[in-house]
ROFIKOL-322804 format. One record per residue: residue number from 1; residue in one letter; y, x negated, z negated of N, C-alpha, C, O, CB in turn. Coordinates in nm, 2 decimals. Glycine has a CB too. Example, Ala and Ser with C-alpha at 12.3 -4.5 7.8 and 13.67 -1.06 7.14 Angstrom:
<recs>
1_a_-0.57_-1.32_-0.78_-0.45_-1.23_-0.78_-0.33_-1.32_-0.78_-0.33_-1.42_-0.85_-0.45_-1.13_-0.90;
2_s_-0.22_-1.28_-0.71_-0.11_-1.37_-0.71_0.00_-1.29_-0.79_0.11_-1.34_-0.80_-0.06_-1.41_-0.57;
</recs>
This chain:
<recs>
1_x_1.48_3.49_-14.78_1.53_3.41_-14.68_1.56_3.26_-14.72_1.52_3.18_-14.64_1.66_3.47_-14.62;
2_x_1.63_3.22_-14.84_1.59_3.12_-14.88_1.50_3.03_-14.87_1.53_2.92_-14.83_1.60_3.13_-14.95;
3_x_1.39_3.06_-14.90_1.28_2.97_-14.92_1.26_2.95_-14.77_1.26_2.83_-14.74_1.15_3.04_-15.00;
4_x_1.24_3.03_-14.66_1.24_2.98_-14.54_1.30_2.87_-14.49_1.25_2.78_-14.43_1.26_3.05_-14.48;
5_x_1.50_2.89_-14.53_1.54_2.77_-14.49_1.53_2.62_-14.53_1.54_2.51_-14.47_1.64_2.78_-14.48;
6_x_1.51_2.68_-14.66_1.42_2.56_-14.76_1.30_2.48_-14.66_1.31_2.36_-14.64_1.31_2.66_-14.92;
7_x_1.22_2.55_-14.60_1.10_2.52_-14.54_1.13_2.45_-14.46_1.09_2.34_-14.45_1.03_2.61_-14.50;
8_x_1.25_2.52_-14.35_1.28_2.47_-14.20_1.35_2.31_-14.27_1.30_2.21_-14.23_1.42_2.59_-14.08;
9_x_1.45_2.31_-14.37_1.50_2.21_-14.41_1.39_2.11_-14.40_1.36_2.04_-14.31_1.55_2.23_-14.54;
10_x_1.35_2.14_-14.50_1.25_2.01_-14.49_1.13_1.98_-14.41_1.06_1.89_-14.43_1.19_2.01_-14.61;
11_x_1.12_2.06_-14.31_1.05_2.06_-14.18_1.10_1.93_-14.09_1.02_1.83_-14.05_1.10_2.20_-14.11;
12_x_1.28_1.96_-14.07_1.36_1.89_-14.01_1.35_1.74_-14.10_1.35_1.64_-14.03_1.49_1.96_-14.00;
13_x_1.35_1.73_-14.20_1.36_1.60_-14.30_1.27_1.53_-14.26_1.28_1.41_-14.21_1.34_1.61_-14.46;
14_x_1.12_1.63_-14.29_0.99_1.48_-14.23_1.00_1.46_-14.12_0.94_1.35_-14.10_0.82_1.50_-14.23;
15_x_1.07_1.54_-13.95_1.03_1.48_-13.88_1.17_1.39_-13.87_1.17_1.32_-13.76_0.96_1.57_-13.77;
16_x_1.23_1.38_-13.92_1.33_1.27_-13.93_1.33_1.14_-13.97_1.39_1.03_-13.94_1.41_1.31_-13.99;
17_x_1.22_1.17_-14.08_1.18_1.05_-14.18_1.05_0.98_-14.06_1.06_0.86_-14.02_1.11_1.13_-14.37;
18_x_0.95_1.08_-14.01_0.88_1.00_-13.89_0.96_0.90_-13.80_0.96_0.78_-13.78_0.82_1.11_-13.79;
19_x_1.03_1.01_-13.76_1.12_0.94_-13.61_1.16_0.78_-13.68_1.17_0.68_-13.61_1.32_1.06_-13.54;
20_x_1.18_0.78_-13.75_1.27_0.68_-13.84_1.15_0.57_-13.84_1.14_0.46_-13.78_1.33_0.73_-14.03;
21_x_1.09_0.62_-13.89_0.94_0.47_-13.92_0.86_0.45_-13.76_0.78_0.37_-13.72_0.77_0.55_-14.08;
22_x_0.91_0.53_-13.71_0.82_0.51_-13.55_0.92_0.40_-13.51_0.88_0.29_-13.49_0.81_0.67_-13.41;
23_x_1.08_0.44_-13.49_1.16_0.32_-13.46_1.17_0.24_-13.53_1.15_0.13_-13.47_1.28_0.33_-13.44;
24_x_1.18_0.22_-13.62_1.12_0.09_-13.72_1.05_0.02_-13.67_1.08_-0.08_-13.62_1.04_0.11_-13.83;
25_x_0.91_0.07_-13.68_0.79_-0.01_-13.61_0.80_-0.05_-13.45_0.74_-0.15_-13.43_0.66_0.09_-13.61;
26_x_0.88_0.02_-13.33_0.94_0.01_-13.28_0.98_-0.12_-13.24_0.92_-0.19_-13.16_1.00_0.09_-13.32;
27_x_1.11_-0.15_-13.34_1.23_-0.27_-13.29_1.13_-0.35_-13.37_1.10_-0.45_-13.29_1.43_-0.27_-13.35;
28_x_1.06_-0.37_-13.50_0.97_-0.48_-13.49_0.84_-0.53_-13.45_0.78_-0.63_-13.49_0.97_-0.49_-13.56;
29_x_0.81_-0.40_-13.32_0.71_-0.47_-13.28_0.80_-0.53_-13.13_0.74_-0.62_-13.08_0.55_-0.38_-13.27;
30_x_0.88_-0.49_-13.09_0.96_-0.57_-13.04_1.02_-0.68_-13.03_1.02_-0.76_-12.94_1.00_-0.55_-13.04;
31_x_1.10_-0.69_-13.17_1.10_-0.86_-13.22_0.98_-0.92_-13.17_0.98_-0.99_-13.07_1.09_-0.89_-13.38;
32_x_0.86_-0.88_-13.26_0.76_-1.03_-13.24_0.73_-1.00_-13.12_0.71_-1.11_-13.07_0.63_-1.06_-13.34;
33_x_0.71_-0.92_-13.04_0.66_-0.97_-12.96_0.71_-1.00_-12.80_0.65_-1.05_-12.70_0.56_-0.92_-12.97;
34_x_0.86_-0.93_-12.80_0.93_-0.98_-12.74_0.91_-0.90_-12.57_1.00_-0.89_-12.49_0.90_-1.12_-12.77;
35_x_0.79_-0.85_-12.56_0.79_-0.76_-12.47_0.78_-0.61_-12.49_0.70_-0.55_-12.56_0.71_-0.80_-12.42;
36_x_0.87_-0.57_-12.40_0.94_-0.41_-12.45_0.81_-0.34_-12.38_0.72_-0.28_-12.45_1.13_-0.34_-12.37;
37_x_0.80_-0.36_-12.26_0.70_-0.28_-12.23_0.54_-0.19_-12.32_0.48_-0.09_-12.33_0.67_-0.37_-12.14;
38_x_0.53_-0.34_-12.38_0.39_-0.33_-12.42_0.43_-0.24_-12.58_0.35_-0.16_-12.63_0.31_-0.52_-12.44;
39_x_0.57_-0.27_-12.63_0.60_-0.24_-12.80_0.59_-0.06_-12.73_0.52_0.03_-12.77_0.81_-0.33_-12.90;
40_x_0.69_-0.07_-12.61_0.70_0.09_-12.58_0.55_0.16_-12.60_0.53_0.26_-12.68_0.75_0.11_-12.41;
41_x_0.47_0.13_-12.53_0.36_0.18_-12.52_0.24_0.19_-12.62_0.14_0.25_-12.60_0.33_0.13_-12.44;
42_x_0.29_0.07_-12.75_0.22_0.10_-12.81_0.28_0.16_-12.93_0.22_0.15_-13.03_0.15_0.01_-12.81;
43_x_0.40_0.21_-12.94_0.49_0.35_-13.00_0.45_0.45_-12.96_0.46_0.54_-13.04_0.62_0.36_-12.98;
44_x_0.42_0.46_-12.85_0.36_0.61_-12.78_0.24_0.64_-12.79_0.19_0.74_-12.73_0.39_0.63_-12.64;
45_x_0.17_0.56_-12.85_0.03_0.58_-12.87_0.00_0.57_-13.05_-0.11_0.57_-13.10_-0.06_0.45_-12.77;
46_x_0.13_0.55_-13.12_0.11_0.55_-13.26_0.13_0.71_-13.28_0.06_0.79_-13.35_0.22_0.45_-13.34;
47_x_0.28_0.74_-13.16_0.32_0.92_-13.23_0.19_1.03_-13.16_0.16_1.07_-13.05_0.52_1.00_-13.16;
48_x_0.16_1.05_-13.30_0.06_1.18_-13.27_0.13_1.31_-13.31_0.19_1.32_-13.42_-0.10_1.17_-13.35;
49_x_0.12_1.39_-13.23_0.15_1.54_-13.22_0.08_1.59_-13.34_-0.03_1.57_-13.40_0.09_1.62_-13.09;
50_x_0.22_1.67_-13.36_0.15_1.70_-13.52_0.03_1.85_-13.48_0.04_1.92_-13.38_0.32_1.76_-13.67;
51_x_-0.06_1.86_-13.57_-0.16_1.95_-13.55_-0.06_2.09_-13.56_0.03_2.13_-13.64_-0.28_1.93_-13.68;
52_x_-0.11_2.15_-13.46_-0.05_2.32_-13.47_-0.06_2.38_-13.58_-0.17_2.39_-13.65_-0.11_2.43_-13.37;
53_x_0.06_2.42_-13.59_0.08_2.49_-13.74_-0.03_2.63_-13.71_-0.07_2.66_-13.59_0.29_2.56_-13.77;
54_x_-0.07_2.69_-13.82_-0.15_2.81_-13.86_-0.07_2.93_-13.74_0.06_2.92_-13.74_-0.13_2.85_-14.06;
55_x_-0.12_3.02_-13.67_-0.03_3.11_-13.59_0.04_3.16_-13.72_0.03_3.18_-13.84_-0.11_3.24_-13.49;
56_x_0.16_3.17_-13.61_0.28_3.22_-13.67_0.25_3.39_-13.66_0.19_3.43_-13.56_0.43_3.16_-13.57;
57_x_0.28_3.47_-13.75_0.30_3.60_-13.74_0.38_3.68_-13.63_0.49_3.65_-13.61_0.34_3.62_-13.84;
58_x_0.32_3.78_-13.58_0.39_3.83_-13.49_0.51_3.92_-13.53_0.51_3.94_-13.65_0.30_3.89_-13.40;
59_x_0.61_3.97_-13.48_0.71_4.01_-13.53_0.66_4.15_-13.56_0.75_4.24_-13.57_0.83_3.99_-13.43;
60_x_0.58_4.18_-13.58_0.59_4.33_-13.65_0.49_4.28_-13.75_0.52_4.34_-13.86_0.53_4.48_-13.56;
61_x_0.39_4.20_-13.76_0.39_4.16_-13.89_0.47_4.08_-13.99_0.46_4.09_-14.12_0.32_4.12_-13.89;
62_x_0.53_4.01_-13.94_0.65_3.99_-14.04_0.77_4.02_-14.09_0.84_3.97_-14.18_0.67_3.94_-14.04;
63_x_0.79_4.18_-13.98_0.88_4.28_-14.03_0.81_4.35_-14.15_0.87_4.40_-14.25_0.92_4.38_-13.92;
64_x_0.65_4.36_-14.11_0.63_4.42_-14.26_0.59_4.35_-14.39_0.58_4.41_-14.49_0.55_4.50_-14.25;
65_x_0.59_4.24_-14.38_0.62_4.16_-14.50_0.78_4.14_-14.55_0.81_4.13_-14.67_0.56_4.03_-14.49;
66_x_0.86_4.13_-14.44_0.95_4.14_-14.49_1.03_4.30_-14.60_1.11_4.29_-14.69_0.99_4.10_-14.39;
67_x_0.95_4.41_-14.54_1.00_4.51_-14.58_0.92_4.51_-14.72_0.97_4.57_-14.82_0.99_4.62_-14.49;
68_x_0.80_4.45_-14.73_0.71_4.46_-14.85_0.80_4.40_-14.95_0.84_4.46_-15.05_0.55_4.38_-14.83;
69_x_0.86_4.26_-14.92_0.95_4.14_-15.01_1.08_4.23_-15.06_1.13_4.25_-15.17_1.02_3.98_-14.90;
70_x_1.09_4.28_-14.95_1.24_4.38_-14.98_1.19_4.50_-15.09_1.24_4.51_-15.20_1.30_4.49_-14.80;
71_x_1.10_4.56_-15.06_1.01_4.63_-15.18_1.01_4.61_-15.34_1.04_4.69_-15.42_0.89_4.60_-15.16;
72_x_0.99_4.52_-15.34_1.01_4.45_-15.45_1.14_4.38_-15.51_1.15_4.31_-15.61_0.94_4.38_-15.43;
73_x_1.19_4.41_-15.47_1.34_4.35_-15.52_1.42_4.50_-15.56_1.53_4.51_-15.62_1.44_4.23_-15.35;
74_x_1.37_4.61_-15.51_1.48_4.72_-15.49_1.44_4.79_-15.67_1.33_4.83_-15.72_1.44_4.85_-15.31;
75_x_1.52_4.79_-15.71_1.55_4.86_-15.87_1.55_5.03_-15.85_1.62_5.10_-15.79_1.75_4.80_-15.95;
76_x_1.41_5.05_-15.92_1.39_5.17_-15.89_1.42_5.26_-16.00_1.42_5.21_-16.11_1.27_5.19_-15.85;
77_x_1.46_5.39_-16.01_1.53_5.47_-16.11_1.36_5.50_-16.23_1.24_5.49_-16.19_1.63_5.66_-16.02;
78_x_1.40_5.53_-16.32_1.29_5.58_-16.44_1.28_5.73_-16.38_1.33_5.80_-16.29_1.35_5.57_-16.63;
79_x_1.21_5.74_-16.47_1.20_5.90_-16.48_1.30_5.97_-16.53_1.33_6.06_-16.45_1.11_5.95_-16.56;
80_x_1.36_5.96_-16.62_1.48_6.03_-16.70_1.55_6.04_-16.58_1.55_6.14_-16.51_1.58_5.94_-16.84;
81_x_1.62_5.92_-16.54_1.71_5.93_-16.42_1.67_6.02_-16.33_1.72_6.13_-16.31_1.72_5.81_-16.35;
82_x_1.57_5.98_-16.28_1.55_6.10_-16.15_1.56_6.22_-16.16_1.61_6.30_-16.07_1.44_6.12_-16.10;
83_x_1.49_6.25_-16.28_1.49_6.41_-16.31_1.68_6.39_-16.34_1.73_6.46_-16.25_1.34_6.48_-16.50;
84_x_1.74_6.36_-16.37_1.93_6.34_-16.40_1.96_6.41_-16.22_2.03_6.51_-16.19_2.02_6.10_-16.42;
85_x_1.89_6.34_-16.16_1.99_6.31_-16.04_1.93_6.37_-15.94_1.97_6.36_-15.83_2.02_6.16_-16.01;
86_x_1.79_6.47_-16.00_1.75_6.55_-15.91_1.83_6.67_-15.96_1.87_6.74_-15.87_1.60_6.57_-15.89;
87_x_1.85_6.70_-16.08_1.94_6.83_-16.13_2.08_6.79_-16.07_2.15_6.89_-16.05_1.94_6.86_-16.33;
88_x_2.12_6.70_-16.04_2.24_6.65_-16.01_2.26_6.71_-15.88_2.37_6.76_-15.85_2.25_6.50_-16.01;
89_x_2.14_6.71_-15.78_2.18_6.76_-15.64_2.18_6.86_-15.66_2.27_6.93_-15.62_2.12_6.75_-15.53;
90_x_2.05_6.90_-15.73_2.03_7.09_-15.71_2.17_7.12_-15.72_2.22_7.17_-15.62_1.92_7.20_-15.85;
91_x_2.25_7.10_-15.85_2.35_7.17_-15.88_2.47_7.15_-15.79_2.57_7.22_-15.80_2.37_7.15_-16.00;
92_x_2.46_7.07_-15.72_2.58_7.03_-15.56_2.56_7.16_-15.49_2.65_7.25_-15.46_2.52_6.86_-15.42;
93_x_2.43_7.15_-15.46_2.39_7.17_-15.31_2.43_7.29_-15.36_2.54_7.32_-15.31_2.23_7.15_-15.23;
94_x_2.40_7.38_-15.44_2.45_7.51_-15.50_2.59_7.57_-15.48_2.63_7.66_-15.41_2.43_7.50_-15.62;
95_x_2.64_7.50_-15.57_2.79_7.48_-15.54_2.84_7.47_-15.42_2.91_7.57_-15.39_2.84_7.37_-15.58;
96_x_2.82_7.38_-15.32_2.87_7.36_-15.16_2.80_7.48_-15.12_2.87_7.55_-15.04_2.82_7.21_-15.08;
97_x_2.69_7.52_-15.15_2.63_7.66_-15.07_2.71_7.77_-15.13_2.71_7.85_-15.04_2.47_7.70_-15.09;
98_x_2.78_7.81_-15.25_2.84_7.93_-15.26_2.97_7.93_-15.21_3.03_8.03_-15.17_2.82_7.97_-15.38;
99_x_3.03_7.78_-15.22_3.14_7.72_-15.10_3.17_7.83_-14.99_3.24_7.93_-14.98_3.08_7.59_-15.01;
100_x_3.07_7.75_-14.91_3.05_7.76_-14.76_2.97_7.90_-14.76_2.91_7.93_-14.65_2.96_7.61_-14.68;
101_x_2.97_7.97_-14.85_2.96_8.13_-14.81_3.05_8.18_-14.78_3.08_8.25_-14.68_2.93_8.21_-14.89;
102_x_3.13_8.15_-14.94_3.27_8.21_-14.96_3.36_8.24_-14.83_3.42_8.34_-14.79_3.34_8.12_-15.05;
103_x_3.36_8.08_-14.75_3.47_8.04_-14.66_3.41_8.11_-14.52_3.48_8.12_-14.42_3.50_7.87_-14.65;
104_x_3.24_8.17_-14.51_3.22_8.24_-14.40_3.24_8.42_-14.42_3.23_8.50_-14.32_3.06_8.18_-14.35;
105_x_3.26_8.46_-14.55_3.25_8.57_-14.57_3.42_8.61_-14.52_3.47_8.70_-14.45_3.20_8.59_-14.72;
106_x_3.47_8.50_-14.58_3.66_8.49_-14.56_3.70_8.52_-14.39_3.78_8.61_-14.36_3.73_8.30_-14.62;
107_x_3.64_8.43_-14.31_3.62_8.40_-14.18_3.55_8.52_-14.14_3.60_8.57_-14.04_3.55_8.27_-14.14;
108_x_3.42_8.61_-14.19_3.43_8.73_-14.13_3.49_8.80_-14.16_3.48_8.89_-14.07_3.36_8.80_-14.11;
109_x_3.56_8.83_-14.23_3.63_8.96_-14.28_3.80_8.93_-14.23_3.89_9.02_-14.26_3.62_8.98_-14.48;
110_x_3.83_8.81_-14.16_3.93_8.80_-14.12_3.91_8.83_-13.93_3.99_8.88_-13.86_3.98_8.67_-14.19;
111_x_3.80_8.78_-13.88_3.79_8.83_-13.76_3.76_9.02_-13.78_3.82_9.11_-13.70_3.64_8.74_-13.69;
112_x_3.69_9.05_-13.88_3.68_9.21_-13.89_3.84_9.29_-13.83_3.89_9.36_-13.75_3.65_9.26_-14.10;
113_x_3.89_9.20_-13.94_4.03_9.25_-13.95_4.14_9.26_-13.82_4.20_9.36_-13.78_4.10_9.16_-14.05;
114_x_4.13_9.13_-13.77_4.18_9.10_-13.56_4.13_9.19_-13.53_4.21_9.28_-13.53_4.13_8.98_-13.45;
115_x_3.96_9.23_-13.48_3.94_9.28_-13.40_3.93_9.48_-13.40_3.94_9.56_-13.31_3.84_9.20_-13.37;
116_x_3.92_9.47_-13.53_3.85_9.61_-13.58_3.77_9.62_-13.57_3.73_9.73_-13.62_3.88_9.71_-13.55;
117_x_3.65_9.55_-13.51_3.47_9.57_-13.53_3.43_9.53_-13.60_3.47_9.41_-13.62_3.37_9.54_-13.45;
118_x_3.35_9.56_-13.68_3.24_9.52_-13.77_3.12_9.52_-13.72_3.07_9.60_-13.64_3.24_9.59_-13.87;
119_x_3.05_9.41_-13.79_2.92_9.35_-13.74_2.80_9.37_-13.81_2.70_9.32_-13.77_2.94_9.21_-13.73;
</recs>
C-alpha cells in the first residue's frame, strides 16, 4: 500500500507543478500582452490532457494481486514446525475427544439414572 500512495503522491505533485507553470505562462502572457481574452485562450490551448493512463485493473484483478503481494509477505512454518504443530493438534483433538466422551457418558448415565431406562 505504500508504494501506491507514494504513486498517488506524486501523481498529485506533477499535476500541481503543471497547474503552476500553465499560470505562470498565464499572468505573463498577460502582462505583455495585456489582453486577457486572447492570454486565456491561448492557456487553454497550451493544457493538453494528459494521455490515458494504461486500463486500470478491474477489481477482481487487483484483489488478486493483492492477495498474490500478501502471499509473499506471510512467514511460512519449515517442516520441523509443521510436523511440531501437526502432532500438536492430533494430540488436542484427542484429549478434547476423550473429554467430551467422558462428559456424554456422565450425562447418560445420569439421565439412565432419573429416568430408569436405558438406551
Amino acid at each position: 500500500m505504500a508504494k501506491k500512495e507514494r504513486q498517488k503522491r506524486s501523481a498529485r505533485q506533477a499535476r500541481a507543478q503543471k497547474r503552476a507553470e500553465l499560470e505562470a505562462a498565464h499572468a505573463t502572457s498577460v502582462a505583455s500582452t495585456g489582453d486577457a481574452k486572447k492570454a486565456d485562450a491561448s492557456a487553454k490551448s497550451q493544457e493538453t490532457k494528459p494521455a490515458k493512463a494504461a486500463k486500470k485493473p478491474g477489481r477482481v484483478r487487483s484483489y488478486f494481486q493483492a492477495v498474490k503481494a500478501e502471499m509473499h509477505r506471510v512467514v511460512w512454518p519449515s517442516r520441523e514446525e509443521l510436523k511440531n504443530y501437526t502432532v500438536d493438534v492430533t494430540v488436542f483433538l484427542i484429549v478434547f475427544g476423550f473429554c467430551i466422551w467422558l462428559v456424554d457418558t456422565g450425562v447418560v448415565a445420569l439421565m439412565v439414572g432419573f429416568t430408569g431406562l436405558r438406551g
